[in-house]
N, C-alpha and C positions, 0 to 999 in steps of 0.2 A: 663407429656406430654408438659408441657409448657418447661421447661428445651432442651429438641429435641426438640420445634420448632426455641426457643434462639437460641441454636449449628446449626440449619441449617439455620436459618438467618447469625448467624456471618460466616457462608461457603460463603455465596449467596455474604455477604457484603468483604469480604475477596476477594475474587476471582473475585468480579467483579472492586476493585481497581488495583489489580493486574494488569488485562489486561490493565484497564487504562493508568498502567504506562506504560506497555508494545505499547501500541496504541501514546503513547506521543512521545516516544522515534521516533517511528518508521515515526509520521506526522513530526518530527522534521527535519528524514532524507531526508523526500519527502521535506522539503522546501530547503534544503540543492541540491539536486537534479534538482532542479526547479531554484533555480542559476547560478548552473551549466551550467545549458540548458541556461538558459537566456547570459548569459557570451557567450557560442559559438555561440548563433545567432547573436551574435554583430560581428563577422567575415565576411569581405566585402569582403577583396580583398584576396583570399586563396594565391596566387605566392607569395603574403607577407609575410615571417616569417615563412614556409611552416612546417619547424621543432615542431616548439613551436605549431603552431596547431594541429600537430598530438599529441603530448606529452598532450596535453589539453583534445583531445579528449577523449585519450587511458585511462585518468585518471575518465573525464566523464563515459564512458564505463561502468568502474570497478564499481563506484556509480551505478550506476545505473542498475546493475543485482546485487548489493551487494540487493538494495534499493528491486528488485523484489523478489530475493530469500527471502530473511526475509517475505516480506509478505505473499509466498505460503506455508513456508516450519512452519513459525510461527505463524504472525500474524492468518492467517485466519485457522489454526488448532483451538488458543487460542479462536477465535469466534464462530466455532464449540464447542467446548467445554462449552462454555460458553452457546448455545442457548442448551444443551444437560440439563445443569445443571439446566437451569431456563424452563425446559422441554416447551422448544420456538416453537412448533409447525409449527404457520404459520411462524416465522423465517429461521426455517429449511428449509418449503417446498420453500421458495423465494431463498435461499442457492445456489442450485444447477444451477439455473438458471445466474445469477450474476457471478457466478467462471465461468461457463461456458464462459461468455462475454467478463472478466477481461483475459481468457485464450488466445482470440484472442488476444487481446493489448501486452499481454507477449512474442507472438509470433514475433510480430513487433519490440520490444525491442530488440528481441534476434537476427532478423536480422538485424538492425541496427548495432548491437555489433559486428556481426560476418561480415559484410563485413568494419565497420572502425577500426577493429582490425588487420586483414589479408589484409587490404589495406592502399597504402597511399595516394593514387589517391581520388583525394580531388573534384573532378569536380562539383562531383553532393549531396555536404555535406548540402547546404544554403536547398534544395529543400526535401533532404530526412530528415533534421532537421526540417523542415514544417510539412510533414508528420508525424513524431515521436510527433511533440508538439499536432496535432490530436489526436493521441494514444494516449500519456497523459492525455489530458483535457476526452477522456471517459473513459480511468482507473479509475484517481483520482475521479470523478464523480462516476462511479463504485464501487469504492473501498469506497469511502464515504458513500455512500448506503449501504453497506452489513455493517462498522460500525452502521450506523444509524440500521437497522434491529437486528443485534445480539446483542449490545449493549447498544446503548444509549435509544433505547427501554424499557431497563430491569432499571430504574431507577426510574420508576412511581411504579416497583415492592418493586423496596428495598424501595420507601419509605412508600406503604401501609405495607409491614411487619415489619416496625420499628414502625410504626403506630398501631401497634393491639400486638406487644409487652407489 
């Protein structure tokens, strides 16, 4: 008995650095993302340079649905999984609620993406970059949350089961 509770502690401790790494990687690209932004809100005068700004953009863009896809398509499976594993109950039920929220921001992102990629009409970048760093600051918030809930949660666990090991 003690043997299987070893084996499923070293799963619990196993798979919950996993995601770690996987969660590092992925805060690594939101700071990288968050430059990015930072960088195009320092664009003043758009008729300046009008080239290089959409080329700036179009590359921001691509970060930046790169940065979202990873979270829907990975990160936040890996958190599911992980609150499944550490059979996270009140985790899960908070789950659905948060993706839901994080859903609306995605949405914003993706129109963002989609009219400065099919445009080059720069008029109204300074004002809809406003609005996109809103979207941000309650994603990241958001997405910080549902971390904190499926994850950094589970680490009072691994350490009372390394504890009575």
């Amino acid at each position: 008995m003690v043997k299987d509770k070893g084996k499923g502690n070293q799963k619990l401790h196993s798979h919950w650095s996993n995601v770690s790494k996987i969660i590092e990687r992925w805060l690594e690209e939101r700071r990288e993302l968050l430059a990015k932004y930072c960088d195009l809100t320092e664009i003043i005068d758009i008729s300046d340079n009008a080239v290089q700004h959409i080329e700036q953009i179009q590359e921001f863009c691509e970060l930046m649905v790169d940065y979202v896809s990873v979270g829907h398509f990975e990160i936040f499976d890996q958190l599911h999984q992980e609150g499944q594993i550490f059979e996270d109950v009140s985790g899960l039920d908070k789950e659905s609620n948060l993706l839901e929220k994080i859903q609306i921001t995605t949405e914003h992102v993706l129109d963002f993406n989609d009219k400065y990629l099919s445009s080059q009409d720069l008029d109204a970048l300074i004002i809809d970059l406003a609005s996109l760093g809103e979207a941000f600051a309650k994603r990241f918030a958001l997405e910080d949350n549902l971390i904190d809930v499926l994850h950094s949660s589970h680490v009072s666990k691994l350490l009372k089961e390394t504890e009575l090991s």
